[in-house]
C-alpha positions in Angstrom: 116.9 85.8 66.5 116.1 86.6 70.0 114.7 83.8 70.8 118.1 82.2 69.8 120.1 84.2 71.9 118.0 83.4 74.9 118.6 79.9 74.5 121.8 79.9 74.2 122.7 82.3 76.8 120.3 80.7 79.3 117.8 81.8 81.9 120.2 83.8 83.8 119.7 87.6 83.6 122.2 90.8 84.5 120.7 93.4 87.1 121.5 95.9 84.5 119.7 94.2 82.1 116.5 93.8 84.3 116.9 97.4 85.3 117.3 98.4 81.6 114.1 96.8 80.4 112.4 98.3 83.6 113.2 101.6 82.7 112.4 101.0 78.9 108.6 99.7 79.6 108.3 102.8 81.8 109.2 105.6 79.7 107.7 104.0 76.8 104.7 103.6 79.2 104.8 106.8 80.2 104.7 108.7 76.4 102.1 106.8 75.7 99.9 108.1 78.5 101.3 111.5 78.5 99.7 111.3 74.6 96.7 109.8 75.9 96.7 112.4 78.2 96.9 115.7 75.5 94.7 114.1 72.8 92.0 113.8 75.2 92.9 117.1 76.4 93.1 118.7 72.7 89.5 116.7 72.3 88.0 118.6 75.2 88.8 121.4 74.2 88.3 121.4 70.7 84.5 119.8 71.0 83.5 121.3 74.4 85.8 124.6 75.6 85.8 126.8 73.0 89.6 126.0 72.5 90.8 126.8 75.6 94.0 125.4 76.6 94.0 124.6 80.0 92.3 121.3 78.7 95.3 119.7 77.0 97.5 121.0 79.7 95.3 119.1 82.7 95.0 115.9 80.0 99.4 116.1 79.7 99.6 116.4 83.6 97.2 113.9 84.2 99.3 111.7 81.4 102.5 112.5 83.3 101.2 111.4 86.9 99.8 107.9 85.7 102.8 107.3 83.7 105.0 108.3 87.2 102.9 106.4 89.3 103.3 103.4 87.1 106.7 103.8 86.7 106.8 104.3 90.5 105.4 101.2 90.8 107.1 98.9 88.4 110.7 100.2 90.0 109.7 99.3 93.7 107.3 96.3 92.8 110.3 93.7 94.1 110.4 95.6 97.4 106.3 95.3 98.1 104.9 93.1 101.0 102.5 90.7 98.9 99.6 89.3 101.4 101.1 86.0 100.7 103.5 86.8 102.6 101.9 87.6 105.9 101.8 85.8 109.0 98.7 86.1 111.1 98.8 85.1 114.5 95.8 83.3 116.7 94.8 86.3 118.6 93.6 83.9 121.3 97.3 82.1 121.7 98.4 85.5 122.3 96.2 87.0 124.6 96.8 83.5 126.6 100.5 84.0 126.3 100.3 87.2 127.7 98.4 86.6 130.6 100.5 83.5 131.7 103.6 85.9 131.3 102.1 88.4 133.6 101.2 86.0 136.2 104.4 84.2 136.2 105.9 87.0 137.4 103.9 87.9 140.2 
């Protein structure tokens, strides 16, 4: 039924919506680390701390940052420079233009 609707509606897409599904794939991006994170965490400490809990706390933080940096990263990835995009100048052509701009104006 999706599928459908997309078809019909056409390609054209609502900032909302593109910042909607944005925010969806990161929080649901994030839980799923910050769980990755605390059953590794319970795991450590179960098998090789003596149950401890500073283990599952560092595997939750450690969860929480990756899913924040991802999410970081998702949110500003239309704003990066891709290297495709970069211009690189002849250094020589430059240095040339330089010089003849100097001695001009002498």
């Amino acid at each position: 039924m999706r599928q459908i609707n997309k078809e019909v509606m056409g390609s054209s897409k609502n900032s909302e919506d593109v910042l909607a599904n944005t925010v969806d794939s990161c929080v649901a991006d994030a839980l799923i680390k910050l769980g990755g994170g605390l059953i590794t965490g319970t795991l450590f400490s179960l098998l090789l701390f003596k149950r401890k809990s500073w283990p599952a706390v560092f595997g939750v933080g450690v969860g929480a940052g990756m899913g924040m940096s991802n999410c970081h990263y998702k949110l500003n990835m239309p704003y990066l420079v891709g290297a495709d995009m970069i211009k690189v100048e002849n250094q020589a052509f430059r240095r040339n233009n330089v010089n003849q701009i100097g001695k001009d104006s002498s």
